[in-house]
C-alpha positions, 0 to 999 in steps of 0.5 A: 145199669139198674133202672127204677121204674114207678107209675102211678096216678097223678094229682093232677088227674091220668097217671104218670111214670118216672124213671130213675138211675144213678149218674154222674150228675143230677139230670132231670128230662121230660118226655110229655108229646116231646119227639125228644126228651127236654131236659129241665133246668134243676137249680133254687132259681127254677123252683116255683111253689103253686097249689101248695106243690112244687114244680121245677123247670123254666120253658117246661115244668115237671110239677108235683116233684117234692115227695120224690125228691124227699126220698131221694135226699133221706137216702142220699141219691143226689147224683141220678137222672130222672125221666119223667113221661107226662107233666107230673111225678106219680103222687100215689097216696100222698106219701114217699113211701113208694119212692123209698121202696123202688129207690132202695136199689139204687146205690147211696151216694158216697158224699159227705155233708156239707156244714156252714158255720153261720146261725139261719134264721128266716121269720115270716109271721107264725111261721119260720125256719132256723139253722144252726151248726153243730158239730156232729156229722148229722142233721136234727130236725125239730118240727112243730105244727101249730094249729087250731084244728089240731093243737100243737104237735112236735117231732124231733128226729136225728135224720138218715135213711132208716128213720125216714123210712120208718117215721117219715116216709108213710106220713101223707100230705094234708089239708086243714079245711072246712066241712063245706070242702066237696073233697071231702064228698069223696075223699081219694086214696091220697091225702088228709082233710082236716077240719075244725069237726074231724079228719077225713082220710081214706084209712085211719091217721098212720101216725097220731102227729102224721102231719108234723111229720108230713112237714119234714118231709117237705123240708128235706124233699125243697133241701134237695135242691142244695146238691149234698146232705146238709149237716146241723140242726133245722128247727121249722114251726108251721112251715111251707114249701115257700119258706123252705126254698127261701131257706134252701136259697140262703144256705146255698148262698151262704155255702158259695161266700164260704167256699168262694 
């Protein structure tokens, strides 16, 4: 059975390894000074968001998971089991980049996307989420970030696994800051500063909006949750990881008053 087997440092500080193999089901255990590996709780009710990253689990909590599991859902691996050594999944530049190289050895799997007929909406102030059904096997996200550091910026993109590779997965994670920010003083190999004077990053801006696109990757990694592709069209202006979960837990409950 082929093994993927990443290490990397951490966000949190010291390094970190993850392994990943195709399964039955989802799994997902921890190795972290445990004799045996603790199997963590994987379900909308055990993901917390705090620090702006998401952790999974109840008793123990595996943290940083939201770049990994982006990948896993653009490429369409919701049946694996994951093995993760110490409390955090690698964060490397801050980008899943790296997780849709290793994962490409690993087999999609063959599920179909799953739809609701339903209209989403969820608005919180200047931020917010909708769905809406069509009838095209696919999913459309419409992102725009809005800010005054940067302006407005906007993607539009048909989501699968060669347009994420392409056009999602280098974009890096990011922070709208001030210049007095002492991350700034020594800017890591990972991540974005920005500011209402300029953008600090270890190497120039991989894309001229890599921000808006770093927030579609969000989506789908907090969408993962859901168990399957989702199919229909998502429109997000400045979201979060919070409002992201609170939309991934109404459409699950949408799907279970459907199928129920």
């Amino acid at each position: 059975m082929s093994v993927v087997r990443l290490e990397g440092d951490c966000l949190g500080g010291g390094s970190g390894c993850v392994e990943i193999r195709k399964a039955e089901r989802f799994a997902l255990f921890l190795y972290d000074g445990y004799r045996n590996p603790v199997s963590i709780e994987y379900g909308i009710d055990s993901m917390r968001v705090g620090d702006h990253v998401v952790s999974v689990g109840q008793k123990c909590r595996v943290r940083v998971v939201e770049h990994l599991f982006s990948a896993l859902y653009a490429m369409k691996l919701f049946c694996v089991r994951i093995d993760v050594h110490g409390e955090e999944i690698p964060f490397f530049d801050g980008s899943s980049s790296e997780f849709v190289r290793a994962l490409r050895e690993l087999p999609s799997d063959d599920l179909s996307g799953i739809r609701t007929t339903r209209r989403i909406e969820i608005d919180h102030g200047s931020s917010s989420i909708s769905y809406t059904p069509v009838p095209a096997d696919e999913l459309v996200v419409e992102m725009y970030l809005k800010h005054p550091y940067i302006g407005e910026e906007q993607m539009i993109l048909n989501i699968n696994a060669d347009s994420y590779r392409k056009e999602i997965a280098p974009a890096r994670t990011f922070v709208f800051t001030t210049e007095d920010d002492p991350r700034l003083r020594n800017i890591p190999p990972y991540g974005v500063g920005i500011t209402e004077k300029g953008i600090y990053s270890e190497t120039p801006l991989r894309f001229e909006n890599e921000p808006v696109r770093h927030k579609i990757q969000d989506l789908l990694g907090d969408l993962h949750v859901i168990g399957r592709p989702l199919r229909g069209k998502i429109r997000g202006e400045n979201t979060s990881h919070s409002l992201n979960l609170a939309f991934a837990r109404i459409l699950i409950s949408t799907m279970k008053e459907c199928n129920g």
